[in-house]
MARBA-3410 file (N, C-alpha, C, O; in Angstrom, 1 decimal):
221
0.8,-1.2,0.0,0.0,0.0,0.0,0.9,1.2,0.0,1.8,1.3,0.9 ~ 0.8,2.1,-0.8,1.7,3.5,-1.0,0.8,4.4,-0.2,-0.4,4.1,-0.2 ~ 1.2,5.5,0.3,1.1,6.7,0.8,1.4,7.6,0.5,2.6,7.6,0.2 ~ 0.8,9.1,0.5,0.6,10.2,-0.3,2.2,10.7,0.3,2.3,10.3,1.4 ~ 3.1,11.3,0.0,4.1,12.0,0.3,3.1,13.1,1.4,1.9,13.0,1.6
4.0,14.0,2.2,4.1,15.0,2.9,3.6,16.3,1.7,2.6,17.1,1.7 ~ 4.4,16.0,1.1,4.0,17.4,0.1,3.1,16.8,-0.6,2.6,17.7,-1.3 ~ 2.6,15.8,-0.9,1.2,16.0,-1.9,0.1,15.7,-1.1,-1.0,16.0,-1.5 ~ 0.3,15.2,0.1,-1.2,15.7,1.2,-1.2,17.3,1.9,-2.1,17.7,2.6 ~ -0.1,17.9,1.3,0.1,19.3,1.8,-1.0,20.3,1.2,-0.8,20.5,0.0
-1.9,20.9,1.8,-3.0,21.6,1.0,-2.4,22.6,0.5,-1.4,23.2,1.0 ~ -3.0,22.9,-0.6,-2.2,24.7,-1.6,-2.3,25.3,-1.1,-3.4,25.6,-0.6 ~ -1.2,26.0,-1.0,-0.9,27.7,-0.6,-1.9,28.6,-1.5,-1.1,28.6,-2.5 ~ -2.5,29.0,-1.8,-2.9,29.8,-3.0,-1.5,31.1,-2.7,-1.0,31.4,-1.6 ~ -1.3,31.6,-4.1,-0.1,32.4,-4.5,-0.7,33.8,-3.9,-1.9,33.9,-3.5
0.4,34.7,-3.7,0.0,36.2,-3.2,-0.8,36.6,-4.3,-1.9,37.0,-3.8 ~ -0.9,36.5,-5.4,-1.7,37.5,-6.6,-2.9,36.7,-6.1,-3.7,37.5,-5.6 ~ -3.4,35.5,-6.0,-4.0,34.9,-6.0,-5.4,35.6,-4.2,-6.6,35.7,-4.1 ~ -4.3,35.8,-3.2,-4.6,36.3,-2.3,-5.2,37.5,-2.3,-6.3,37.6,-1.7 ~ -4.5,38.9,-2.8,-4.0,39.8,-3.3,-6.3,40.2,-4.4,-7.2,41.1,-4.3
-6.0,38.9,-5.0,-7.2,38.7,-5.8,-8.4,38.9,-5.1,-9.2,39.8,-5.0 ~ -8.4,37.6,-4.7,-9.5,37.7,-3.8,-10.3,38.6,-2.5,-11.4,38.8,-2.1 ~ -8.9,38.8,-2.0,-9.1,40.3,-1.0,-10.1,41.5,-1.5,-11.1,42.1,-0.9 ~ -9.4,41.6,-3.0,-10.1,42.8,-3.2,-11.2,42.7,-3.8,-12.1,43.6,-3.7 ~ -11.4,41.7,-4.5,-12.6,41.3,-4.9,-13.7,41.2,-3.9,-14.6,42.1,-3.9
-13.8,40.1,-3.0,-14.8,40.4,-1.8,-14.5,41.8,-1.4,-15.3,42.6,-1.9 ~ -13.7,42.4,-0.9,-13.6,43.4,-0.7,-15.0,44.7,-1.5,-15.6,45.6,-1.0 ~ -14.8,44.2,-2.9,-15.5,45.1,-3.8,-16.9,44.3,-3.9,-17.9,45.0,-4.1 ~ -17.0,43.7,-3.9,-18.4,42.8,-3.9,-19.1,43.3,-2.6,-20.2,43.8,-2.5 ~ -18.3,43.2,-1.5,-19.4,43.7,-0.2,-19.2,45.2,0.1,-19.4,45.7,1.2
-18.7,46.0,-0.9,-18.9,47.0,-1.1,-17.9,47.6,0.3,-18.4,48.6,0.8 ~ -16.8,47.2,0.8,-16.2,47.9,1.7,-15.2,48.7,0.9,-14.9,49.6,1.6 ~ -14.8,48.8,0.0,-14.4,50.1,-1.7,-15.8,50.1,-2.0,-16.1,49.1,-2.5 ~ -16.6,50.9,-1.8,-17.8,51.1,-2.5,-17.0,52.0,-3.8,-15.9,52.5,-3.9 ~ -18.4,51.7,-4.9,-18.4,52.4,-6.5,-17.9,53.8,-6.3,-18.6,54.5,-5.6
-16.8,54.1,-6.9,-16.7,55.5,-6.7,-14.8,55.7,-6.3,-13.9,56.4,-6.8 ~ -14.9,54.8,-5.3,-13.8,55.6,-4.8,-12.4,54.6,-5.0,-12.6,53.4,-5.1 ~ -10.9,55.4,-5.1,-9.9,55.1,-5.6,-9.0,54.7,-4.5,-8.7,55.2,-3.5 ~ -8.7,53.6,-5.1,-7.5,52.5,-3.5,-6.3,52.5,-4.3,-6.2,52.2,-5.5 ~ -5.5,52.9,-3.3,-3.7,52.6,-4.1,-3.6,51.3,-4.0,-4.5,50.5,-3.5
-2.4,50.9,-4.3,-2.0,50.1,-4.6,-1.3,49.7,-3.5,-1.3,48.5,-3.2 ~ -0.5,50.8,-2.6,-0.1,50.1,-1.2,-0.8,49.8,-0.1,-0.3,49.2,0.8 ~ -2.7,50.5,-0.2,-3.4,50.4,0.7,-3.8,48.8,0.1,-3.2,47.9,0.8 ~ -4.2,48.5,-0.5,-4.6,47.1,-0.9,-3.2,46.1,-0.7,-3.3,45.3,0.2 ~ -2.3,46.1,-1.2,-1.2,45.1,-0.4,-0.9,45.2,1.3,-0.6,44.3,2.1
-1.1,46.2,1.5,-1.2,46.2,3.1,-2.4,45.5,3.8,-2.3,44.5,4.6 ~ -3.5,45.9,3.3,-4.3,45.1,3.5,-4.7,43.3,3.2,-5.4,42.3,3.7 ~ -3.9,43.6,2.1,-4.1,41.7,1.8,-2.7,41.2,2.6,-2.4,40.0,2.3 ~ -1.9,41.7,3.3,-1.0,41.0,3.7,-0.1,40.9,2.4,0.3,39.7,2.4 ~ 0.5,41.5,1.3,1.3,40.9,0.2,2.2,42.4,-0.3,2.1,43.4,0.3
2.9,42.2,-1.2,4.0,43.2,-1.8,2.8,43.6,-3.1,1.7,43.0,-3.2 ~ 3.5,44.7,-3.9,2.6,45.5,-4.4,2.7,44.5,-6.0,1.7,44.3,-6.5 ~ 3.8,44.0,-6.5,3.4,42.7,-7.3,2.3,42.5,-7.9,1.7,43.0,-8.8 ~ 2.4,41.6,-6.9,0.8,40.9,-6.9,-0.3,41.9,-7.2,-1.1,41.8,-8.2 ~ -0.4,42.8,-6.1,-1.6,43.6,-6.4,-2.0,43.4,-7.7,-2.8,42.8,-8.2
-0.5,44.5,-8.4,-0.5,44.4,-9.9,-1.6,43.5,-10.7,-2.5,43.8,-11.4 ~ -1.0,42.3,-10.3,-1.5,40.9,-11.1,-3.2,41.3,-10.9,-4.1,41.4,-11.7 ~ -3.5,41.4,-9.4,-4.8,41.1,-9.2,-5.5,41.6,-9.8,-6.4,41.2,-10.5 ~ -5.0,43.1,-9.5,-5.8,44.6,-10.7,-6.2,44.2,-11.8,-7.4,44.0,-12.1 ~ -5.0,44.0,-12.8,-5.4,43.7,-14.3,-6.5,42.0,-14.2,-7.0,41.6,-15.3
-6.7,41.3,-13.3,-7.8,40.5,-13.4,-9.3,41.3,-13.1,-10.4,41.2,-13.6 ~ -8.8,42.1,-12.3,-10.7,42.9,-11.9,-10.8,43.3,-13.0,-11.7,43.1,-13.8 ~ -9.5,44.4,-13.3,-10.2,45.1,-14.7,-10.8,44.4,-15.6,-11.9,44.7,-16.1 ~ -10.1,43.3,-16.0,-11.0,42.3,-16.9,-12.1,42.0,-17.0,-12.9,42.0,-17.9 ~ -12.3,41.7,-15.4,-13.7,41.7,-15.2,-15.0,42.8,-15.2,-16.2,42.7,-14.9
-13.9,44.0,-15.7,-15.1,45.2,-15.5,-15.2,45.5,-14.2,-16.3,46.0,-13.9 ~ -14.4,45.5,-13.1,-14.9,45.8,-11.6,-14.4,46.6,-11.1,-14.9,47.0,-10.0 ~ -12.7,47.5,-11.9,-12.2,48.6,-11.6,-11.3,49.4,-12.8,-10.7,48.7,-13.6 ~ -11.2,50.5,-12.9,-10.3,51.2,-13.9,-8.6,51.1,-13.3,-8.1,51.1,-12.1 ~ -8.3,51.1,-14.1,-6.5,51.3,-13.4,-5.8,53.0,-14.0,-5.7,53.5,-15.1
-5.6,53.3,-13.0,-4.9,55.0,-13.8,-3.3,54.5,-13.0,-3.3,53.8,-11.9 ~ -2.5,54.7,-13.4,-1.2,54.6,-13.5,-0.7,55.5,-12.5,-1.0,56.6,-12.7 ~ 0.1,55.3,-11.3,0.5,56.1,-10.3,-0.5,56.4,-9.1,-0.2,56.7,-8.0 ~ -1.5,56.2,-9.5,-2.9,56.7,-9.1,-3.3,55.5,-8.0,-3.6,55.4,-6.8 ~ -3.3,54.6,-8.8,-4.0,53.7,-8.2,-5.7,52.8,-9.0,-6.0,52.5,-10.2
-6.6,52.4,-7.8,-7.6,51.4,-8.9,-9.3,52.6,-8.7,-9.8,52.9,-7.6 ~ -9.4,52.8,-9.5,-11.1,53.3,-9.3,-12.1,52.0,-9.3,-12.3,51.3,-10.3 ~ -12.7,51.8,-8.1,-14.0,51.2,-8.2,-14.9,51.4,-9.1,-15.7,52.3,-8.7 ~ -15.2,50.9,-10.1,-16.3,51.3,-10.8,-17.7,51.7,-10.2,-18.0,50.9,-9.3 ~ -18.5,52.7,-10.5,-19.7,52.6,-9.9,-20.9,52.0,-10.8,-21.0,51.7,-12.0
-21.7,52.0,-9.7,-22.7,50.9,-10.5,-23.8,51.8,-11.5,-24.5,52.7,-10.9 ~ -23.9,51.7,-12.4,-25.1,52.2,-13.3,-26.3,52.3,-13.5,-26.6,51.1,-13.2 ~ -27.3,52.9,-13.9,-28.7,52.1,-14.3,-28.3,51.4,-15.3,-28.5,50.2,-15.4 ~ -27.6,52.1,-16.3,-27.0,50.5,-17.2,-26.7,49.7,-17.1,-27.2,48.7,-17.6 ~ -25.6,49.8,-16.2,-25.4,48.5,-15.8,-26.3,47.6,-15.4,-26.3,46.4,-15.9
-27.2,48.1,-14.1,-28.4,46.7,-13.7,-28.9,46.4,-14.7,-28.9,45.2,-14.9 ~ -29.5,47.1,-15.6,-30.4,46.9,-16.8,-29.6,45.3,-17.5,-30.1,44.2,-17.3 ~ -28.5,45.6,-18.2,-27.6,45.0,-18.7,-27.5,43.8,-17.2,-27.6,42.6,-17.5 ~ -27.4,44.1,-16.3,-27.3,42.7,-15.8,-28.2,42.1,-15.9,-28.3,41.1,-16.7 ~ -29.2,42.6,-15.2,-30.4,41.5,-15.5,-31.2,41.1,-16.6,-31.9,40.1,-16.7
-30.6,42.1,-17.5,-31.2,41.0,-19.0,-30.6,40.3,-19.6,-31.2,39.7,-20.5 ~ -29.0,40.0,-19.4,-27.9,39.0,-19.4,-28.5,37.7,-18.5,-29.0,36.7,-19.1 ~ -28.5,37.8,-17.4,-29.1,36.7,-16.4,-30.3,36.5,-16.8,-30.3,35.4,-17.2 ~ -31.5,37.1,-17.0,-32.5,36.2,-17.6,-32.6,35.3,-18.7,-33.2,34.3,-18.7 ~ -31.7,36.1,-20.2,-31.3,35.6,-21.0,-30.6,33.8,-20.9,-31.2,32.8,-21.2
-29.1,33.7,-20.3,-28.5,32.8,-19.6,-29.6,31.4,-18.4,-29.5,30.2,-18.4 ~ -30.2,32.3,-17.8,-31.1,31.0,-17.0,-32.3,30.7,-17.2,-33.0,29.9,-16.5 ~ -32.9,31.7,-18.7,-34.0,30.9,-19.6,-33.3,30.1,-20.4,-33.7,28.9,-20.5 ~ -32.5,30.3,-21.0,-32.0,29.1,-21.6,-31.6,27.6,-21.2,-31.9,26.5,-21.8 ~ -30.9,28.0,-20.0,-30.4,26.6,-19.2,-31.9,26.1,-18.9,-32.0,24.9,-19.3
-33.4,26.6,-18.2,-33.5,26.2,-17.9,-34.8,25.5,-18.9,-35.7,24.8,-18.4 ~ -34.6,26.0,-20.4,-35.0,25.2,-21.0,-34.4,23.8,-21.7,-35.1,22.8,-22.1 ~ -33.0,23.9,-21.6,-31.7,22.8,-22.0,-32.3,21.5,-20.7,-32.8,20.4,-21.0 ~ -32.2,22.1,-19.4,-32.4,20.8,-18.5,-33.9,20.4,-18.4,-34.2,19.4,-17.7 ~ -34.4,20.9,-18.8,-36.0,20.0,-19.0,-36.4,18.6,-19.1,-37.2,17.9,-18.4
-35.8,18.2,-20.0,-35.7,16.6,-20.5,-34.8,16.3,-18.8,-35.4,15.5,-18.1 ~ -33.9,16.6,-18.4,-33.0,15.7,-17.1,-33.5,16.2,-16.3,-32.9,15.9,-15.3 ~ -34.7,17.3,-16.0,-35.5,17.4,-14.3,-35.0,16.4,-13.3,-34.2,16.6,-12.4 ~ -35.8,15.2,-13.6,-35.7,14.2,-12.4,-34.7,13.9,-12.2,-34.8,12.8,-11.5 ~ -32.7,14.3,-12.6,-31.8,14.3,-12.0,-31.3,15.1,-11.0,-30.6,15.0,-10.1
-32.2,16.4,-11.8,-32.3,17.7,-11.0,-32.9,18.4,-9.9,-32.6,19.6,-9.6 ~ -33.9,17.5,-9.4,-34.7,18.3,-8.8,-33.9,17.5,-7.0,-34.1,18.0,-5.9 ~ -33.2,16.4,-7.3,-32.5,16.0,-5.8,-31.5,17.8,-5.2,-31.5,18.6,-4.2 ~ -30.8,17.7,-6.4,-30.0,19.3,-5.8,-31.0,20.5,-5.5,-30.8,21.4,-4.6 ~ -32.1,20.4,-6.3,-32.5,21.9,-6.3,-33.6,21.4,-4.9,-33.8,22.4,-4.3
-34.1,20.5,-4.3,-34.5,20.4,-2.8,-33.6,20.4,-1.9,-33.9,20.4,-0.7 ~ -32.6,20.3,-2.4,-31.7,19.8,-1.0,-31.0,21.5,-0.5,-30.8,21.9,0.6 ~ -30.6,22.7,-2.3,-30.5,23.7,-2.1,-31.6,24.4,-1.4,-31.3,25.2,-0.5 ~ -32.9,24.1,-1.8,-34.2,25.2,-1.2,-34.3,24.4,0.8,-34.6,25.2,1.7 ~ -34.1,23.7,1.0,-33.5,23.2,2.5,-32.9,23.6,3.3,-33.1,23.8,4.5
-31.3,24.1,2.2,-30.7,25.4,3.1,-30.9,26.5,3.1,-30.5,27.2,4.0 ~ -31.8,26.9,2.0,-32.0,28.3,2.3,-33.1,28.7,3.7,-33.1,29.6,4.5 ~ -34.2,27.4,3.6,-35.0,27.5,4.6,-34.4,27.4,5.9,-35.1,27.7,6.9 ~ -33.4,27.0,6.1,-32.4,26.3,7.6,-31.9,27.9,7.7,-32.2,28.7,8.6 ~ -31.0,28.1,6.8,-30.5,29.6,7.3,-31.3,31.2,7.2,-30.8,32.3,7.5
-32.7,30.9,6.7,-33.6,32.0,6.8,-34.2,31.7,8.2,-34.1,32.8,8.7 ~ -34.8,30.8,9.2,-34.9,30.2,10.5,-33.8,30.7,11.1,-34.2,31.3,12.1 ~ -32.4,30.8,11.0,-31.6,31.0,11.6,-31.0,32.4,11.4,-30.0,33.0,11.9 ~ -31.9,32.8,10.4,-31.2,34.4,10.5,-30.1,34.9,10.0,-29.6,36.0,10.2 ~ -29.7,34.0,9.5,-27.8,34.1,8.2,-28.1,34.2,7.1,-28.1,33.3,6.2
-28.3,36.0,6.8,-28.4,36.1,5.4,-27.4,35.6,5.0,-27.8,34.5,4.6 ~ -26.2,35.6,4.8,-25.2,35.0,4.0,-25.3,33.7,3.5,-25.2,33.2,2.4 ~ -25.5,33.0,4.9,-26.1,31.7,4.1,-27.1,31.2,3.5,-27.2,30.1,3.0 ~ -28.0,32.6,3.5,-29.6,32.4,2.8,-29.1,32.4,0.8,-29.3,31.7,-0.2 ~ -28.3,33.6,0.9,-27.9,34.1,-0.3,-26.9,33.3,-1.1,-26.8,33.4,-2.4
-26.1,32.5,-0.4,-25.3,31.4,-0.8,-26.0,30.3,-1.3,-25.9,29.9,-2.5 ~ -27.1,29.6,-0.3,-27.7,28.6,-1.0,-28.9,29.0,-2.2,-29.4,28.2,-3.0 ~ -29.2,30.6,-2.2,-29.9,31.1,-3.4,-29.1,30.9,-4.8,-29.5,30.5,-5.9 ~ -28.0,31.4,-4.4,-27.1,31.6,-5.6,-27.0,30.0,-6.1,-27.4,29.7,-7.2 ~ -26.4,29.1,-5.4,-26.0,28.0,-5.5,-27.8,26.8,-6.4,-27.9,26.2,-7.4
-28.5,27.1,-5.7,-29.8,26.8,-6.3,-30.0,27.2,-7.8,-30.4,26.3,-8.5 ~ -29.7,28.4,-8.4,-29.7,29.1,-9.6,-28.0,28.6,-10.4,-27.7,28.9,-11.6 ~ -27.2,28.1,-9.7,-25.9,28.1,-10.2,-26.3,26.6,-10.4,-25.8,26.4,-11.5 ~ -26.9,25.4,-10.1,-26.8,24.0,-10.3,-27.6,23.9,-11.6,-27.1,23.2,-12.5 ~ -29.0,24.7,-11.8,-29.7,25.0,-12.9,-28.8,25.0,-14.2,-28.6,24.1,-15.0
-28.2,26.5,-14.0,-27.4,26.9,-15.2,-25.9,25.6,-15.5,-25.3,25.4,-16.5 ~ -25.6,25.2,-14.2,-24.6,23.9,-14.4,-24.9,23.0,-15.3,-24.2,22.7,-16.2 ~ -26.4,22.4,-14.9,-26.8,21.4,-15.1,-26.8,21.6,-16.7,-26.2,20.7,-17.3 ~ -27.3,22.6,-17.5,-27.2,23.1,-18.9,-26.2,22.0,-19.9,-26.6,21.2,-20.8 ~ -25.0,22.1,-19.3,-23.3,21.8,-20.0,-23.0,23.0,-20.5,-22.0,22.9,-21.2
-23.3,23.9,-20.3,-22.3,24.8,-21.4,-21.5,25.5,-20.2,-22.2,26.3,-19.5 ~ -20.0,25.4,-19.8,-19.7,26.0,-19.1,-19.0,27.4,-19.8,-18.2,27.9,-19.0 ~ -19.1,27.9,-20.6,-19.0,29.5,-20.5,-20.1,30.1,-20.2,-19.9,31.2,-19.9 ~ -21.7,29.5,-20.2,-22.6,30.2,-19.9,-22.3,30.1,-18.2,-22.5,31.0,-17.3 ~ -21.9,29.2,-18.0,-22.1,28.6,-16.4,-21.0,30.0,-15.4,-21.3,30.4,-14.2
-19.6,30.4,-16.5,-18.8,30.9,-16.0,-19.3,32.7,-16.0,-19.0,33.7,-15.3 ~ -19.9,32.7,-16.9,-21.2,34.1,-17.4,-21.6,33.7,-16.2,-20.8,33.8,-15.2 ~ -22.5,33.4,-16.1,-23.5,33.1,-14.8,-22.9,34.2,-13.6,-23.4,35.3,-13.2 ~ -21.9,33.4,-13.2,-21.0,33.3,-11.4,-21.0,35.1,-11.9,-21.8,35.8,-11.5 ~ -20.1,35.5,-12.9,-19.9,37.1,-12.8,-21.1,38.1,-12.7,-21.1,39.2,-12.2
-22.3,37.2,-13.6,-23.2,37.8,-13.4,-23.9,38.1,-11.9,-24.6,39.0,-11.5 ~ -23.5,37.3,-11.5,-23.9,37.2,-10.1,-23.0,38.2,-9.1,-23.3,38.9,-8.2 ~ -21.7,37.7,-9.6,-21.3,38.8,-8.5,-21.3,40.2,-8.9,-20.9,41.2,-8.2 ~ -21.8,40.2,-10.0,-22.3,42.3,-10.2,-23.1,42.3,-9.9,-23.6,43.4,-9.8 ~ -23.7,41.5,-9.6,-25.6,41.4,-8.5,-25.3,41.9,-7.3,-25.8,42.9,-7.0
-24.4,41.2,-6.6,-23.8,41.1,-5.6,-23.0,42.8,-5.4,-23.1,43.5,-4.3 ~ -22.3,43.0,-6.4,-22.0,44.7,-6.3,-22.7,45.6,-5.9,-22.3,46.5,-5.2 ~ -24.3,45.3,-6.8,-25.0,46.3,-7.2,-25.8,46.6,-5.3,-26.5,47.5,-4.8 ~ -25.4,45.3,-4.7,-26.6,45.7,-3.7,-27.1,44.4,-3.6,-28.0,44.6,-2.8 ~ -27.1,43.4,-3.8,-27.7,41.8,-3.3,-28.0,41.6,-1.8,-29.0,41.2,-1.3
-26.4,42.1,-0.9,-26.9,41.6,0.0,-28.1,42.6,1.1,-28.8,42.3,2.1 ~ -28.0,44.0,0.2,-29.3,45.0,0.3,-30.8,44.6,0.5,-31.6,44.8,1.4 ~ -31.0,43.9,-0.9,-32.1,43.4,-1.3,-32.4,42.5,-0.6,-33.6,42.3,-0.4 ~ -31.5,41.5,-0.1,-32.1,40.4,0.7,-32.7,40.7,1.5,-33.8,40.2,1.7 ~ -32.1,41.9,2.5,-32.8,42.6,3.6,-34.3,42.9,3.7,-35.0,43.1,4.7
-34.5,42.8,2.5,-35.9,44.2,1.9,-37.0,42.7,2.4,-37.0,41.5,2.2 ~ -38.0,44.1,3.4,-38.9,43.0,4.3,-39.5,42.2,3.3,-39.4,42.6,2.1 ~ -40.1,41.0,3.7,-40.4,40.2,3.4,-40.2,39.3,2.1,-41.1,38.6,1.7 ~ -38.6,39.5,1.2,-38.2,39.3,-0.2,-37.7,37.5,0.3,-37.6,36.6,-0.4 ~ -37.4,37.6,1.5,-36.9,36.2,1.8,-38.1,35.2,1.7,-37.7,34.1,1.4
-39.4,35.5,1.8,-39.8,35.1,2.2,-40.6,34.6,0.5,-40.9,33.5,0.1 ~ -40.8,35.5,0.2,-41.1,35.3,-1.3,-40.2,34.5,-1.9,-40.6,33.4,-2.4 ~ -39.2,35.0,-2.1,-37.8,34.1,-2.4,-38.2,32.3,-2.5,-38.2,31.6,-3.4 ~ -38.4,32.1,-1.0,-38.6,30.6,-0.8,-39.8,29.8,-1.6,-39.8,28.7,-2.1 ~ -41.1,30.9,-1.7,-41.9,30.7,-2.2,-42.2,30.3,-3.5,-43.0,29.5,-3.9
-41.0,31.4,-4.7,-41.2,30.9,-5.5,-40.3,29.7,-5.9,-40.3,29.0,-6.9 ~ -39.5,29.6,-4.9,-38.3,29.0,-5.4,-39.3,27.3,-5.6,-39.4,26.6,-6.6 ~ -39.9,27.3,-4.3,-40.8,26.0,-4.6,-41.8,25.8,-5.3,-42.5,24.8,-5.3 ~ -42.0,26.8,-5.9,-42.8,26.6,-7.4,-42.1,26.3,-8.2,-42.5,25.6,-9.2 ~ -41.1,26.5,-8.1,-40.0,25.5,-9.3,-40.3,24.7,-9.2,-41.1,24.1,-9.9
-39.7,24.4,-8.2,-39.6,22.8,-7.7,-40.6,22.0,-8.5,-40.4,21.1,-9.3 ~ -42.3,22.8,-8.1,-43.3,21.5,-7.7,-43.5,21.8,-10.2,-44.0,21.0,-10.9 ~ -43.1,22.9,-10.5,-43.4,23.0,-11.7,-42.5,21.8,-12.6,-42.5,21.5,-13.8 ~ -41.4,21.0,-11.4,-40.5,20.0,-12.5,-41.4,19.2,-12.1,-40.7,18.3,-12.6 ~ -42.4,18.6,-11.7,-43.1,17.4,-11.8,-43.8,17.1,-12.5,-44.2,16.0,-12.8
-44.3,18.6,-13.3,-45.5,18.1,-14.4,-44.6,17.7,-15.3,-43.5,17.2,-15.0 ~ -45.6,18.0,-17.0,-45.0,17.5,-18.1,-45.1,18.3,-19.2,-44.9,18.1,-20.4 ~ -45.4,19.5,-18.6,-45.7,20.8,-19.7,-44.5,21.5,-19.3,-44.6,21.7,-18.1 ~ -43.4,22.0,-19.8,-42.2,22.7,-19.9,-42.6,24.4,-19.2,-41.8,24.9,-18.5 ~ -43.5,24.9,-19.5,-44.1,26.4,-19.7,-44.4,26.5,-18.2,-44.0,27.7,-17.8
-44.9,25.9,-17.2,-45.1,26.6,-15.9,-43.5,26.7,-15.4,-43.1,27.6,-14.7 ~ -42.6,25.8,-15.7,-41.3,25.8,-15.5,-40.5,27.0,-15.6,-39.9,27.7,-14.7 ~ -40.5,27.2,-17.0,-40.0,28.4,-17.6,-41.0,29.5,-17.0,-40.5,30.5,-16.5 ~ -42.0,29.5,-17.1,-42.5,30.6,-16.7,-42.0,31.3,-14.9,-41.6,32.5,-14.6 ~ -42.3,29.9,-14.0,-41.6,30.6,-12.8,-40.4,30.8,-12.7,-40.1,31.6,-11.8
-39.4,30.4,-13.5,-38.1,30.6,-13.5,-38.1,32.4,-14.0,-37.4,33.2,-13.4 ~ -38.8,32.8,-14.9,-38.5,33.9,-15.6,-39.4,34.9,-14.0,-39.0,36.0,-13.7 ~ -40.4,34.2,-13.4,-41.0,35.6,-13.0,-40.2,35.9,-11.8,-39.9,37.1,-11.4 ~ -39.6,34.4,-11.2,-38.6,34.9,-10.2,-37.4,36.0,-10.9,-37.6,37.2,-11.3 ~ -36.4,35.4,-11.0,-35.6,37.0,-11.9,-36.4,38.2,-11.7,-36.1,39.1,-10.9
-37.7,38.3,-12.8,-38.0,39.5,-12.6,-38.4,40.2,-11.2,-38.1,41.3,-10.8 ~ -39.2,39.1,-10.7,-39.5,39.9,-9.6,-37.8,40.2,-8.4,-37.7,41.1,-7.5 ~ -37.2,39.6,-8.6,-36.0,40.1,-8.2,-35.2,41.2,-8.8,-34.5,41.9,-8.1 ~ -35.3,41.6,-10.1,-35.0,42.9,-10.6,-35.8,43.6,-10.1,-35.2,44.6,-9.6 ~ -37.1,43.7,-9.9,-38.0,45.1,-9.4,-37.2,45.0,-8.1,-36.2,45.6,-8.0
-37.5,44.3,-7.1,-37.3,44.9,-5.8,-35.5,45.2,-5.9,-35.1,45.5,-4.8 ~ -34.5,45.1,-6.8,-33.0,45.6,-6.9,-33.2,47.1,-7.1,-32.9,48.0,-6.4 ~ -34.1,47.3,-8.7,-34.0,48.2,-9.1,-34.9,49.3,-8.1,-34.7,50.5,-8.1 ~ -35.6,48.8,-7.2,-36.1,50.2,-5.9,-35.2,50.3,-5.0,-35.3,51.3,-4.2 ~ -34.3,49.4,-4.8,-33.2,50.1,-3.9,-32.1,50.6,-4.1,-31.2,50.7,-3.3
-32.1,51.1,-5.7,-30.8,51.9,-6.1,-31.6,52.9,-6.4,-31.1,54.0,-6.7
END
């Protein structure tokens, strides 16, 4: 019987850029850089714990992703959020999870074990009062959908689209009285809509949830 070496049961380091990355990223997702305002380059390595390097690296990944401008000497501008922008998000995201969730139709009954076991956590951590975990198992419920699809560039669309949700104000909206509670509601209309055999109440609740989650975004910007 062989045994894993020391170094290959050793869990990964993730790299400073990699650190550097993600710092700022959450960072800019829960809006502690809110839209607007300009972080050097040594305030963000100080903060992630790393040399200014990396930062570097990290930067030119957000910008990629559209999440900050880089001015040279200056440092990173947070992007602020737009009415274009939401617009443009949410009709990207409906676009993307009408589609998936017309692709997974025919494999429902593979699908519907994940998507109850997701709407379980969301009800466990709305009981317990952890939005974060409410919004994780939201996301994750809508992320197994668009998985389920196969197309992972839609899948990898998806996640960004989400975290510009997440920019714009998500964990805002969760707040907003009683959206949790609707939330769950329709989520289990999904659900009970994968048992028939008509495709259209499916798609239909898939599309009104989105929407009705863009109205209550777009009243609190």
């Amino acid at each position: 019987m062989t045994h894993p070496s020391p170094a290959a049961a050793r869990p990964t380091v993730p790299s400073a850029a990699e650190r550097a990355y993600r710092h700022l990223k959450r960072s800019i997702l829960e809006q502690v850089y809110p839209g607007g305002s300009l972080v050097s380059e040594g305030e963000i390595a100080e903060a992630a714990g790393v040399s200014r390097t990396p930062v570097r690296e990290a930067l030119l990944r957000l910008e990629a992703e559209g999440l900050v401008a880089l001015y040279p000497k200056r440092g990173a501008l947070i992007r602020p959020v737009s009415a274009r922008e939401i617009a443009d998000v949410i009709e990207a995201r409906r676009l993307v999870e009408l589609h998936a969730a017309e692709r997974v139709w025919p494999g429902r009954a593979a699908l519907r074990p994940d998507l109850t076991r997701w709407l379980a956590e969301m009800r466990t951590a709305h009981a317990a009062g952890d939005v974060r975990a409410l919004m994780a198992a939201d996301r994750a419920f809508h992320a197994t959908v668009v998985e389920a699809a196969g197309n992972e560039i839609l899948a990898e669309l998806y996640h960004r689209l989400r975290d510009r949700q997440l920019r714009m104000g998500e964990a805002t909206f969760r707040l907003s009285p009683g959206w949790a509670e609707v939330a769950l509601t329709e989520h289990a209309a999904q659900l009970a809509a994968l048992d028939g055999d008509d495709p259209q109440p499916w798609l239909a609740a898939v599309a009104g949830h989105i929407d009705n989650a863009a109205a209550v975004l777009r009243t609190l910007r």
